[in-house]
N, CA, C and O atoms as CSV, one atom per row, in Angstrom:
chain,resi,resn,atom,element,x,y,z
A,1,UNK,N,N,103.873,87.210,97.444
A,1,UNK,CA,C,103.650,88.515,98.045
A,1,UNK,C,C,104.953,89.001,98.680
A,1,UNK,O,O,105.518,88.315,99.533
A,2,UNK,N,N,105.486,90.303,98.231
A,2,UNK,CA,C,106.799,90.715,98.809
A,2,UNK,C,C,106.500,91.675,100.133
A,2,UNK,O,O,105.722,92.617,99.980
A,3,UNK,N,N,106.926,91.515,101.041
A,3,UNK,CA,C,106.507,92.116,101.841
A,3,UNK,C,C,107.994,93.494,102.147
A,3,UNK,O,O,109.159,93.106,102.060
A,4,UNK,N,N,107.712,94.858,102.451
A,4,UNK,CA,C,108.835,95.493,103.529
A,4,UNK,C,C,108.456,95.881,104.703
A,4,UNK,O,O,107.464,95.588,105.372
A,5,UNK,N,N,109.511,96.706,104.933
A,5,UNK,CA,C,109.267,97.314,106.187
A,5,UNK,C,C,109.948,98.868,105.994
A,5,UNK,O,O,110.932,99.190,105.327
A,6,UNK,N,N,109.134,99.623,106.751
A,6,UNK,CA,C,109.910,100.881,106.790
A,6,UNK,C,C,109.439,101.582,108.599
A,6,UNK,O,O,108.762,101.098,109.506
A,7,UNK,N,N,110.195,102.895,108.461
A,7,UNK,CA,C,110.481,103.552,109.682
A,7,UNK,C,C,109.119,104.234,109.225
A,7,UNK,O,O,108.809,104.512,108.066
A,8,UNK,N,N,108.170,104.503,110.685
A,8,UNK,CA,C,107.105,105.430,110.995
A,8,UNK,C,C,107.525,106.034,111.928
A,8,UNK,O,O,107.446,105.556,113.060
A,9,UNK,N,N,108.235,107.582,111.620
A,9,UNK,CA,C,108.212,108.437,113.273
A,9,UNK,C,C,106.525,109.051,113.704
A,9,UNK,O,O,105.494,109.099,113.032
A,10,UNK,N,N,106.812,109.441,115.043
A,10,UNK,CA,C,105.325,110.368,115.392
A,10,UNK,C,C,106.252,111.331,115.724
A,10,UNK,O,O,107.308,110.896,116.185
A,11,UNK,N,N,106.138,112.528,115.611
A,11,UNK,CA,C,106.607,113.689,116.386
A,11,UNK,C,C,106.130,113.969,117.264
A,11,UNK,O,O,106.975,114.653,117.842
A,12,UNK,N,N,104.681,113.902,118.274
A,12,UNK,CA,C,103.937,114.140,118.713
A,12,UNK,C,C,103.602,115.977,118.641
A,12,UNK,O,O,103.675,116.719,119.621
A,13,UNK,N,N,103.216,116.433,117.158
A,13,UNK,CA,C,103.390,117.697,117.385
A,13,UNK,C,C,104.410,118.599,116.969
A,13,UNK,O,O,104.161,119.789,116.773
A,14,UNK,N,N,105.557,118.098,116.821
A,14,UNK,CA,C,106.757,118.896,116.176
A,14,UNK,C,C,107.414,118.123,114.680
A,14,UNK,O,O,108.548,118.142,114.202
A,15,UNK,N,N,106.111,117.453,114.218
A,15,UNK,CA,C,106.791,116.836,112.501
A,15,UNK,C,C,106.755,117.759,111.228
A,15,UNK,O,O,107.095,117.486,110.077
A,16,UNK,N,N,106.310,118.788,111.689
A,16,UNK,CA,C,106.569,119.539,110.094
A,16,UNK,C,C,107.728,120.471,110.970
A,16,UNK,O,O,108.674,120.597,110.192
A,17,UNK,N,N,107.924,120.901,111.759
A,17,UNK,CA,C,109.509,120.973,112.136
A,17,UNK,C,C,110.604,120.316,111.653
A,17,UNK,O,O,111.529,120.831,111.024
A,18,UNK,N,N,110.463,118.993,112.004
A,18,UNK,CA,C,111.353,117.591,111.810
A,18,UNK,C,C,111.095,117.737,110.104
A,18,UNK,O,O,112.092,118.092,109.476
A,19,UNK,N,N,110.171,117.556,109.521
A,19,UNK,CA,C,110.437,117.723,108.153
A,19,UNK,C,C,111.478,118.451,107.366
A,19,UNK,O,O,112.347,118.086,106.574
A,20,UNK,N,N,111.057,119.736,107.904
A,20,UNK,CA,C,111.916,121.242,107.711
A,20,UNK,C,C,113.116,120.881,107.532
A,20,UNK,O,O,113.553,120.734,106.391
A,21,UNK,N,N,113.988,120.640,108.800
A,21,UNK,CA,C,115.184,120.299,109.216
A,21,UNK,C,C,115.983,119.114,108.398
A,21,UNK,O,O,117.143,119.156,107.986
A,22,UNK,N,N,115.104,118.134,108.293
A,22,UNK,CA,C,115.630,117.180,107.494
A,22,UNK,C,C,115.896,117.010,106.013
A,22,UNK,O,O,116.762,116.322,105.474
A,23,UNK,N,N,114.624,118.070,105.262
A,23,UNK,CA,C,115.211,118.670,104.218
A,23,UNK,C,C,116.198,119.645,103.976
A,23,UNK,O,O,116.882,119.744,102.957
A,24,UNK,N,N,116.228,120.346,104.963
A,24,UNK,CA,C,117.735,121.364,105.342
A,24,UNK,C,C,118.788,120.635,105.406
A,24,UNK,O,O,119.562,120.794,104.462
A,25,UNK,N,N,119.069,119.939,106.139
A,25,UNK,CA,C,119.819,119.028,106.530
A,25,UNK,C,C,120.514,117.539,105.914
A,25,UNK,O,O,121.683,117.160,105.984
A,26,UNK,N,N,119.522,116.985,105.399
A,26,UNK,CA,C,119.861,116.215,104.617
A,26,UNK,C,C,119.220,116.049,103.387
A,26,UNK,O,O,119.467,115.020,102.759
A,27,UNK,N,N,118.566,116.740,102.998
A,27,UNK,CA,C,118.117,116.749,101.005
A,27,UNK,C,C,116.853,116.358,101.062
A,27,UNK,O,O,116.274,116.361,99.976
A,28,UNK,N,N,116.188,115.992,102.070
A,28,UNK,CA,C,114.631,114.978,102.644
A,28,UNK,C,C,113.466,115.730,101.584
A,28,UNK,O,O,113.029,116.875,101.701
A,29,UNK,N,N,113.139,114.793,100.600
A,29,UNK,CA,C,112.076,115.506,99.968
A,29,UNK,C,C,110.485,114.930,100.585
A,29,UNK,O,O,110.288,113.870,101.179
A,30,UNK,N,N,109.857,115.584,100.368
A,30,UNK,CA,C,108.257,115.122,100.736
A,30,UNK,C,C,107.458,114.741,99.214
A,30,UNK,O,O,107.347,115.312,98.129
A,31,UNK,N,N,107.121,113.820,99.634
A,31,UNK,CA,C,106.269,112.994,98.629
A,31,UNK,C,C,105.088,113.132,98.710
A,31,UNK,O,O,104.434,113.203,97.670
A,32,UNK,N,N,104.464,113.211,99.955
A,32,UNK,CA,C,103.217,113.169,100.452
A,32,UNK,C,C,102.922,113.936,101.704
A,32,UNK,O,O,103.558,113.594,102.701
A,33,UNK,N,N,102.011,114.978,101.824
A,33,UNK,CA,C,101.662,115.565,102.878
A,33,UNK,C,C,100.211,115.405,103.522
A,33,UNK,O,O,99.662,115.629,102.443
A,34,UNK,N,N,99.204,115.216,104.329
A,34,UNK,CA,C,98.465,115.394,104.691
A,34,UNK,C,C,97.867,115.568,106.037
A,34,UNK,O,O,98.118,114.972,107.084
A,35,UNK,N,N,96.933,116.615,105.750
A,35,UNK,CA,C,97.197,117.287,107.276
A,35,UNK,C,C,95.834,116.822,108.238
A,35,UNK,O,O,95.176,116.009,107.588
A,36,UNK,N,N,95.366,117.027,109.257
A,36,UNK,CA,C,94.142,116.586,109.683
A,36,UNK,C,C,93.104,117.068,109.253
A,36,UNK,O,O,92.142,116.310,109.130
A,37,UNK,N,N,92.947,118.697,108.830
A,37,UNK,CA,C,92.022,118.713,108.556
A,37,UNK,C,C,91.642,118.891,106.496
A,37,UNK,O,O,90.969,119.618,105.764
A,38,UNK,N,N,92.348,118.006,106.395
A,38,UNK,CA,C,92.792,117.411,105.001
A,38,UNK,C,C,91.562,116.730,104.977
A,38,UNK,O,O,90.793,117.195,104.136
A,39,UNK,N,N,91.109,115.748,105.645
A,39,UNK,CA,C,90.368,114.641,106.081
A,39,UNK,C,C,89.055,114.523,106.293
A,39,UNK,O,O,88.907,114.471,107.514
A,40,UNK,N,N,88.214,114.466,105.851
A,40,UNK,CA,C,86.736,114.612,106.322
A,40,UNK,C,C,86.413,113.769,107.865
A,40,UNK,O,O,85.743,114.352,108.717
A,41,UNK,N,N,86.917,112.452,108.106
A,41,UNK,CA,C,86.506,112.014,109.228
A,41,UNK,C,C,87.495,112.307,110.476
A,41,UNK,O,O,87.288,111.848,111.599
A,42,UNK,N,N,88.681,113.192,110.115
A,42,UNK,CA,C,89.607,113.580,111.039
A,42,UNK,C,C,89.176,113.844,112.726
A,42,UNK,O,O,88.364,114.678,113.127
A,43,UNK,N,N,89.903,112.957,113.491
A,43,UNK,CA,C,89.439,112.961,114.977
A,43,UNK,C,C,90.366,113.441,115.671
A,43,UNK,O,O,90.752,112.848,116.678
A,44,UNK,N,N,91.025,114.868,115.181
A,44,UNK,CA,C,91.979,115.470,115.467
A,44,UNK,C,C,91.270,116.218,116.427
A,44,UNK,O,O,90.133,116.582,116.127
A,45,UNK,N,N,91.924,116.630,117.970
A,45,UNK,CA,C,91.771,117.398,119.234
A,45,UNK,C,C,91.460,118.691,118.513
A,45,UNK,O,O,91.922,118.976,117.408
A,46,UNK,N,N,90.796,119.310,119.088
A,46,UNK,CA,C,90.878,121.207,118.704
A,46,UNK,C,C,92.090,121.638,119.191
A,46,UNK,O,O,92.713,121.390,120.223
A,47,UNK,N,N,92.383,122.634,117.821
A,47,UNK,CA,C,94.164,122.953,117.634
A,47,UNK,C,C,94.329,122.294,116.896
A,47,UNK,O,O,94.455,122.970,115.875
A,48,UNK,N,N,94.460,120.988,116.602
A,48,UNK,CA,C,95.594,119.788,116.012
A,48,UNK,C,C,94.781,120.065,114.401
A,48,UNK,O,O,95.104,119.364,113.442
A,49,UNK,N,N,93.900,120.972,114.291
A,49,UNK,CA,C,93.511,120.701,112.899
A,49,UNK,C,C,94.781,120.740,112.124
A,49,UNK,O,O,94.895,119.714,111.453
A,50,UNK,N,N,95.793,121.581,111.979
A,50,UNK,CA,C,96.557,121.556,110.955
A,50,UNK,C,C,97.598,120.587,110.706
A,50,UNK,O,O,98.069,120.241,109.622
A,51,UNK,N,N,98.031,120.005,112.467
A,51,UNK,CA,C,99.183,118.684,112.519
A,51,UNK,C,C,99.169,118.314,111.181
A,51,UNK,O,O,98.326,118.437,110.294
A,52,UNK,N,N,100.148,117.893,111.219
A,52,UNK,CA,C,100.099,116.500,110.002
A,52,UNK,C,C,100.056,115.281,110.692
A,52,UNK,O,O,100.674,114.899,111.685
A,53,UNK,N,N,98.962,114.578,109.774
A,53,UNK,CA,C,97.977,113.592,110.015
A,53,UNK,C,C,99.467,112.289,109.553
A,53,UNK,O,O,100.177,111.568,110.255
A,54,UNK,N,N,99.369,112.563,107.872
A,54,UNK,CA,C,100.842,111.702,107.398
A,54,UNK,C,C,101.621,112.394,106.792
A,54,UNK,O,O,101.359,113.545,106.445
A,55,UNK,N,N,102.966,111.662,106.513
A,55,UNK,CA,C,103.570,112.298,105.563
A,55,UNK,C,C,104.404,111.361,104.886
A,55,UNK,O,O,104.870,110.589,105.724
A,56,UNK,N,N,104.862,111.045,103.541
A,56,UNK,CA,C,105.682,110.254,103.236
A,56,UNK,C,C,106.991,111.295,102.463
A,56,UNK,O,O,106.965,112.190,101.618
A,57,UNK,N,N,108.234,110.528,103.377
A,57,UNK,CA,C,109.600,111.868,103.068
A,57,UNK,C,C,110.506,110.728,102.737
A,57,UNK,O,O,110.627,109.700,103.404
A,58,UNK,N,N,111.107,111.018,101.672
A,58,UNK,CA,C,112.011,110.666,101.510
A,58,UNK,C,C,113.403,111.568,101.974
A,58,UNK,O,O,113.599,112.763,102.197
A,59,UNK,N,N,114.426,110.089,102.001
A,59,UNK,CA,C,115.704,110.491,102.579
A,59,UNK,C,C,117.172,109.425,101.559
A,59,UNK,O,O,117.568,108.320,101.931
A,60,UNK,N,N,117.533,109.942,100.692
A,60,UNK,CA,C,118.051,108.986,100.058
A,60,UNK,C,C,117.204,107.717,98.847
A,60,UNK,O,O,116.755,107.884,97.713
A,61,UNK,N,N,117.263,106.732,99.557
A,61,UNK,CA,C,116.482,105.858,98.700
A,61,UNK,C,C,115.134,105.069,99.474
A,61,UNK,O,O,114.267,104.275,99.108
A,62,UNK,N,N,115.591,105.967,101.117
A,62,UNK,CA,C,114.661,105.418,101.661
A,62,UNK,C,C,113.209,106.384,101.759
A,62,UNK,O,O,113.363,107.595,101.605
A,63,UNK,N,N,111.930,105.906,101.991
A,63,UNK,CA,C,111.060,106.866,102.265
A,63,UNK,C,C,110.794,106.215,103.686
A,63,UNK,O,O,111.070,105.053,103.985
A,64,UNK,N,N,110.040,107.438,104.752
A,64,UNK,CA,C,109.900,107.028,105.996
A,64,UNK,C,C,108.442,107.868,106.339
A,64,UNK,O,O,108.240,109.047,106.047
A,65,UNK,N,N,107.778,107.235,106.821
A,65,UNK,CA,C,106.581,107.983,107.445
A,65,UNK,C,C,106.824,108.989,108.652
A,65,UNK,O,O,107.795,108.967,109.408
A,66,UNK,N,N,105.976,109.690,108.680
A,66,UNK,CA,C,106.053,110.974,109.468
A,66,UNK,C,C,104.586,111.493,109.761
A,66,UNK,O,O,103.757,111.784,108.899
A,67,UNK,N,N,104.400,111.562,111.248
A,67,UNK,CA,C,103.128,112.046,111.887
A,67,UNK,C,C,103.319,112.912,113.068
A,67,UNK,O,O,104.405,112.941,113.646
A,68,UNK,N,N,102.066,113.790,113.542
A,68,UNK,CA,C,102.150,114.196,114.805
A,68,UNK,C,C,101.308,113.399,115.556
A,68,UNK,O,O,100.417,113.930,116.219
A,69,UNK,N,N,101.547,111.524,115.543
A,69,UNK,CA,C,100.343,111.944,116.087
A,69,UNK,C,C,99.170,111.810,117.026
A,69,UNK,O,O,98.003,111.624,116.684
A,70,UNK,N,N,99.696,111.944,118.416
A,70,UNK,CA,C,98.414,112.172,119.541
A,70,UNK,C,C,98.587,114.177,119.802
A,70,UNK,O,O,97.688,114.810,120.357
A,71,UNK,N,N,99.831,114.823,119.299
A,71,UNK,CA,C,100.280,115.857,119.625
A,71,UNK,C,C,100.697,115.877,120.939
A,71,UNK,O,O,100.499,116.972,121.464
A,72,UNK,N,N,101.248,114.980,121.716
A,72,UNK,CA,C,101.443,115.069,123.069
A,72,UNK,C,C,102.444,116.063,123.394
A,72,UNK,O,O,102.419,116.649,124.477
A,73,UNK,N,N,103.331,116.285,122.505
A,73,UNK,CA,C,104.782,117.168,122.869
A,73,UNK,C,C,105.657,116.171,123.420
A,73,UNK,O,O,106.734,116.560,123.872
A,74,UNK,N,N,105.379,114.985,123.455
A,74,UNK,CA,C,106.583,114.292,123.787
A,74,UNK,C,C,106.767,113.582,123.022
A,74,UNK,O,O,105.725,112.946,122.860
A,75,UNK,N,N,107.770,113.138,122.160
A,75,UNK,CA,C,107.543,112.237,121.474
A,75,UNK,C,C,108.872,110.998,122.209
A,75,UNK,O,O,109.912,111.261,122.813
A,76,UNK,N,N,108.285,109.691,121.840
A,76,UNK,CA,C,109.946,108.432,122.421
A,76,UNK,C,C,110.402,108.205,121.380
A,76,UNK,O,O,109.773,108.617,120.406
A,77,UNK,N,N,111.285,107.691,121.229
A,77,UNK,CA,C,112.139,107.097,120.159
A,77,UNK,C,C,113.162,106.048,120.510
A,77,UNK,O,O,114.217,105.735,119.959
A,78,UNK,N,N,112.501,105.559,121.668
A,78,UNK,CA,C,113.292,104.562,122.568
A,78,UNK,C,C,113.721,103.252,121.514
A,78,UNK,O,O,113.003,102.922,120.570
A,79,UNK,N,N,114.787,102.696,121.794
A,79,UNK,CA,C,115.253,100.956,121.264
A,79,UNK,C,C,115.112,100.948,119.750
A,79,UNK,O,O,114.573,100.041,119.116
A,80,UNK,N,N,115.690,102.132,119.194
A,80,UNK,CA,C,115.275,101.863,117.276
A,80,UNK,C,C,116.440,103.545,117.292
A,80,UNK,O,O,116.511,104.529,118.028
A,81,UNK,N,N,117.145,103.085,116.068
A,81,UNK,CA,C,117.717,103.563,115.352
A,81,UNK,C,C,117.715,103.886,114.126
A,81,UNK,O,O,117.982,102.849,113.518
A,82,UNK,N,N,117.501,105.120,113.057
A,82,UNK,CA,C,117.738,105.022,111.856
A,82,UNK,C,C,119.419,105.115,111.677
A,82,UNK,O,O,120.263,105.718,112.340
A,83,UNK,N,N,119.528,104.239,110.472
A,83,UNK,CA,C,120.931,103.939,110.161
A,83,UNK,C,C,121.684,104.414,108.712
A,83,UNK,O,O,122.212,103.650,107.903
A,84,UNK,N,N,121.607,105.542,108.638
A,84,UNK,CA,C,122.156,106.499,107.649
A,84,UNK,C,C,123.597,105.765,107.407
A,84,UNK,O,O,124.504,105.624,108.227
A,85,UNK,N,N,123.545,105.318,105.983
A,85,UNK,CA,C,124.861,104.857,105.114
A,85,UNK,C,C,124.996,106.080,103.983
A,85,UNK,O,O,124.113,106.308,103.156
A,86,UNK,N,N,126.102,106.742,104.072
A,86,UNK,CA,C,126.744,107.788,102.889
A,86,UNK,C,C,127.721,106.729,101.554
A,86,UNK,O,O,127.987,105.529,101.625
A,87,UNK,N,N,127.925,107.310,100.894
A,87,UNK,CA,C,128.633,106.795,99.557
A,87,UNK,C,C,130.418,107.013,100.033
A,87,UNK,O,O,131.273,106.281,99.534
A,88,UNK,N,N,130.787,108.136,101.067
A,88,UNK,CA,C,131.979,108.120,101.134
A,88,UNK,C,C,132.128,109.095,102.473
A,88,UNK,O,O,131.319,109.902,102.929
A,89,UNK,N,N,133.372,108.751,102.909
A,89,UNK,CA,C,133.580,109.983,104.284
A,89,UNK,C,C,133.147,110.747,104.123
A,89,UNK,O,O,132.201,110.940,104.888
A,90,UNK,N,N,133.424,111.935,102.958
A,90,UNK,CA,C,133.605,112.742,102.752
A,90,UNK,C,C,131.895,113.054,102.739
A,90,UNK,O,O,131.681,114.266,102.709
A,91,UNK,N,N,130.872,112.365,102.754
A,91,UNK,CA,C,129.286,112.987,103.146
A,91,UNK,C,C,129.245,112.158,103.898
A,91,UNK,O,O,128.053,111.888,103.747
A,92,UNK,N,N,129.669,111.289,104.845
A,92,UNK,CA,C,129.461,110.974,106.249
A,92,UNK,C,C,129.660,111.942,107.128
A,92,UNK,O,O,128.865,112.277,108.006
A,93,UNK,N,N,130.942,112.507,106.866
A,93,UNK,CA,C,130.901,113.781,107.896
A,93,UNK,C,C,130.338,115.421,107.640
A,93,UNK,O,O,130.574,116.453,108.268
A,94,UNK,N,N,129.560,115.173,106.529
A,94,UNK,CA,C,128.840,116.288,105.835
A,94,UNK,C,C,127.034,115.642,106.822
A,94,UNK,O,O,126.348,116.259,107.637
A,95,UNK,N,N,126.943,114.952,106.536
A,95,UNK,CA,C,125.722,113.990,106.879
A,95,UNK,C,C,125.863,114.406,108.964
A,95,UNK,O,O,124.980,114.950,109.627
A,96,UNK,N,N,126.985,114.006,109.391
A,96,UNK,CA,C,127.120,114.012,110.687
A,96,UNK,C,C,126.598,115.512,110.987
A,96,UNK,O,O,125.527,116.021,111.316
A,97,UNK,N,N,127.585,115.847,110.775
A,97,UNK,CA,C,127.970,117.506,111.151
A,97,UNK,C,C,126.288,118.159,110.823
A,97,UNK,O,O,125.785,119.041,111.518
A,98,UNK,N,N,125.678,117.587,109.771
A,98,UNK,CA,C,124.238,118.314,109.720
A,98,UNK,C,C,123.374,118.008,110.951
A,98,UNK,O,O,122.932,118.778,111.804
A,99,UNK,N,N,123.244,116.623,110.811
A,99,UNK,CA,C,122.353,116.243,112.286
A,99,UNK,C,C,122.967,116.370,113.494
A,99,UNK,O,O,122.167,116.079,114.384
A,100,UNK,N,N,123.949,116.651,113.883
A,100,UNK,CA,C,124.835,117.017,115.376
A,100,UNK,C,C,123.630,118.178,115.539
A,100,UNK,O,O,122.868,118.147,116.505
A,101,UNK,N,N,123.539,119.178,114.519
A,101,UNK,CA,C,122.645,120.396,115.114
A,101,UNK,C,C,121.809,120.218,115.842
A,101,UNK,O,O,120.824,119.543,115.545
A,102,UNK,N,N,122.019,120.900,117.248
A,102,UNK,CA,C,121.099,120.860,118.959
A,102,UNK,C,C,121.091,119.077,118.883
A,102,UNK,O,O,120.394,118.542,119.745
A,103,UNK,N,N,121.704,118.300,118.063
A,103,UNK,CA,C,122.164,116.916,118.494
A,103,UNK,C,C,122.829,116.450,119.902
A,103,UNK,O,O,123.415,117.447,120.323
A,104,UNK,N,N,122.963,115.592,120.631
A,104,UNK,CA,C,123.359,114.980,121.291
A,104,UNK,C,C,124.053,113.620,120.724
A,104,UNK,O,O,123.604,112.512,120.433
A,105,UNK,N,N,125.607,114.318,120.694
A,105,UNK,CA,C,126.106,113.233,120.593
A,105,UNK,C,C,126.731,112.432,121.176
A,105,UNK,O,O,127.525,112.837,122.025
A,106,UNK,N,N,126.578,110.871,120.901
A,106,UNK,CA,C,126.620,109.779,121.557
A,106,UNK,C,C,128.100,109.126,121.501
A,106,UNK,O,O,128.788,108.601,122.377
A,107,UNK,N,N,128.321,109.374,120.084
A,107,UNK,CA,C,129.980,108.020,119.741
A,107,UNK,C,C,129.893,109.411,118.411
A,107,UNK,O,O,128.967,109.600,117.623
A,108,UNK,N,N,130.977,110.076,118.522
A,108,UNK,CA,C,131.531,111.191,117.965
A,108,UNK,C,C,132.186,110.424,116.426
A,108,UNK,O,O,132.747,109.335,116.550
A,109,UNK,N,N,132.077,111.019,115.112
A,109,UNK,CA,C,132.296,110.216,114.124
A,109,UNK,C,C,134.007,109.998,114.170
A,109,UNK,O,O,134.767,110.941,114.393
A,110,UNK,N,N,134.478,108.584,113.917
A,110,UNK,CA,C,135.544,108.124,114.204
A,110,UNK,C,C,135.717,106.691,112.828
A,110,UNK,O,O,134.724,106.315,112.205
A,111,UNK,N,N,136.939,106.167,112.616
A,111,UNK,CA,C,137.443,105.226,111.946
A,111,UNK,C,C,137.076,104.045,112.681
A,111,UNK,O,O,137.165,104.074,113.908
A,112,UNK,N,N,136.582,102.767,111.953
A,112,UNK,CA,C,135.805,101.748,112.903
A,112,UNK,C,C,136.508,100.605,111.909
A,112,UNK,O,O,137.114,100.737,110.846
A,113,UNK,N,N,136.214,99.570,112.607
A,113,UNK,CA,C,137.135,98.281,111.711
A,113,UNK,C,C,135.982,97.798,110.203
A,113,UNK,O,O,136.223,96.991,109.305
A,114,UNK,N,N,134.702,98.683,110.429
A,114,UNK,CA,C,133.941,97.921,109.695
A,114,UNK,C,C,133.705,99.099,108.768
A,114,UNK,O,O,133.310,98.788,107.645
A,115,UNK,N,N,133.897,100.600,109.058
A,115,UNK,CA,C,134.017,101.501,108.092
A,115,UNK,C,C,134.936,103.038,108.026
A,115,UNK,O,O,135.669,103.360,108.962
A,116,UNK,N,N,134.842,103.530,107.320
A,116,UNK,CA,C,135.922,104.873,107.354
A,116,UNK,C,C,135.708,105.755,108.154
A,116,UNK,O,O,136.631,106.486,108.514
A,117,UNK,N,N,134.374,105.914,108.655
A,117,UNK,CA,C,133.524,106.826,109.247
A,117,UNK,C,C,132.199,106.235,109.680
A,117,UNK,O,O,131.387,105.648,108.964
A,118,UNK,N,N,132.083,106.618,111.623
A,118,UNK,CA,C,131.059,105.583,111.879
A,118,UNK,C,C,130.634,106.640,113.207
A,118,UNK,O,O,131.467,106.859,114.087
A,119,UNK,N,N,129.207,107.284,113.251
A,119,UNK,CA,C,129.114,108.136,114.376
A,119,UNK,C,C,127.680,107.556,114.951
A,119,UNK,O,O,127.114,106.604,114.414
A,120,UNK,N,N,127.200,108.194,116.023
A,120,UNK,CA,C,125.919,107.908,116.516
A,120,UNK,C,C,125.363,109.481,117.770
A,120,UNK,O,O,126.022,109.853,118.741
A,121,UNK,N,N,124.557,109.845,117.485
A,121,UNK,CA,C,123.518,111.034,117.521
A,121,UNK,C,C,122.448,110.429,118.378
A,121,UNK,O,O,122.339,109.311,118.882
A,122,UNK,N,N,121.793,111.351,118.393
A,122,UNK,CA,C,120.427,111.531,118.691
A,122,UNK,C,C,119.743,113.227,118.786
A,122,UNK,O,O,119.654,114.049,119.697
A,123,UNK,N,N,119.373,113.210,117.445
A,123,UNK,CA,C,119.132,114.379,117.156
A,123,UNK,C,C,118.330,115.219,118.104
A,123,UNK,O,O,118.074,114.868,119.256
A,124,UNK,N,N,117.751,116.924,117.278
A,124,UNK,CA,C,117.230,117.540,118.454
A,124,UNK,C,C,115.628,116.498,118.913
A,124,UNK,O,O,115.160,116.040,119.955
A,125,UNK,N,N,115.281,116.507,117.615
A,125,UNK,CA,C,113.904,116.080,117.836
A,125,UNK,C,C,114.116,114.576,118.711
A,125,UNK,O,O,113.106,113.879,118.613
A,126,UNK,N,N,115.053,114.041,119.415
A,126,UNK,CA,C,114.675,112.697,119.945
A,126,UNK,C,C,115.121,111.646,119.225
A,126,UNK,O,O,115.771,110.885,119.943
A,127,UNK,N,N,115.029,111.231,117.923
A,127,UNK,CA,C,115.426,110.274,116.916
A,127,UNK,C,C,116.963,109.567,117.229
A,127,UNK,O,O,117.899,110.338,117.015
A,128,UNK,N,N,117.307,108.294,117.675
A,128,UNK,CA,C,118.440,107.956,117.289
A,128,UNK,C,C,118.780,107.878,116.029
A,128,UNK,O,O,118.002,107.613,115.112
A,129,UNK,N,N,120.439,108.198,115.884
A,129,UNK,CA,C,120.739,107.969,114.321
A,129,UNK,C,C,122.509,107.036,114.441
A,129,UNK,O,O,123.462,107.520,115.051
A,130,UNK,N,N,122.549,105.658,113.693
A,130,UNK,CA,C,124.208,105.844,113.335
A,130,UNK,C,C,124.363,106.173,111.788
A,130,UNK,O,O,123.538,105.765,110.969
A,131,UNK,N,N,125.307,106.822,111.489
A,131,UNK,CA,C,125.536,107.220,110.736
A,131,UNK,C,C,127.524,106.619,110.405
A,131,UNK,O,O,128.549,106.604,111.087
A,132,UNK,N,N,127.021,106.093,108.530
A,132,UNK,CA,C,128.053,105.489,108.511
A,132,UNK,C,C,128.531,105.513,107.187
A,132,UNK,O,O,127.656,105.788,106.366
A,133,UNK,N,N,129.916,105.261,106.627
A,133,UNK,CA,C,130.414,105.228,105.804
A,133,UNK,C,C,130.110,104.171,104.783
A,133,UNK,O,O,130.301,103.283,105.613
A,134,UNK,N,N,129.759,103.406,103.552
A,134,UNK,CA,C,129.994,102.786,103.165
A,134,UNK,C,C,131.458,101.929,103.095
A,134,UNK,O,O,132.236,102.642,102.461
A,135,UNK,N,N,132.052,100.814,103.457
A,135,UNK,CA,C,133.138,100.525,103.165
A,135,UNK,C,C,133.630,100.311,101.844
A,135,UNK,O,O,132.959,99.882,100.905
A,136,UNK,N,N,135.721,100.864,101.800
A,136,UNK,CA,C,135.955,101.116,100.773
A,136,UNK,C,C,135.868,99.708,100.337
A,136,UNK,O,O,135.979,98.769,101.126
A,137,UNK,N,N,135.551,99.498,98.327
A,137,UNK,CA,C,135.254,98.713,98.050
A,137,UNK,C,C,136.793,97.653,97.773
A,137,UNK,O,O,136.681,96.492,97.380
């Protein structure tokens, strides 16, 4: 039995935002959408009928789950990082420069002993990100 692992964000409320953006931003296609009241047994709050319940998005080669979901408006993203690797500087700092938007950045993209280009964010929505170069081969 092979087992993985992947990233589940919650937005609490702002993930088809975060979707939006990330297909703007970085190419993020959606694979899978479903919303609460998609659902026959959906125990979504009144309002939250439309949240999205799941979503599966791809980003590269990775796919990552995506929810709103208690809708709190807050969402954490405490002690976890997604770790965006580009093919070359030259879309590391294409890659950066997209998610900096209403970003907070942390370690500004710079030359590192381990790659050409090596930054760290935390986008609008909350999400840590480093973002990094592949090293030259």
């Amino acid at each position: 039995m092979s087992q993985s692992i992947r990233p589940y964000l919650s937005f609490e409320g702002r993930a088809e935002e975060a979707i939006e953006f990330y297909k703007r931003q970085l190419g993020a296609q959606v694979n899978l959408l479903i919303r609460n009241n998609d659902v026959e047994e959906s125990r979504a709050a009144p309002g939250n009928e439309n949240k999205v319940l799941h979503a599966d998005v791809s980003i590269g080669d990775t796919t990552i789950g995506i929810s709103d979901g208690f809708c709190s408006g807050a969402p954490k993203f405490e002690g976890v990082s997604l770790a965006l690797t580009c093919a070359d500087k030259a879309k590391t700092e294409k890659a950066f420069a997209a998610l900096s938007d209403g970003a907070q950045v942390h370690q500004p993209l710079t030359e590192t002993f381990f790659s050409p280009a090596f930054g760290m964010l935390v986008d609008k929505f909350g999400v840590s990100w480093m973002v990094t170069s592949a090293p030259a081969a």
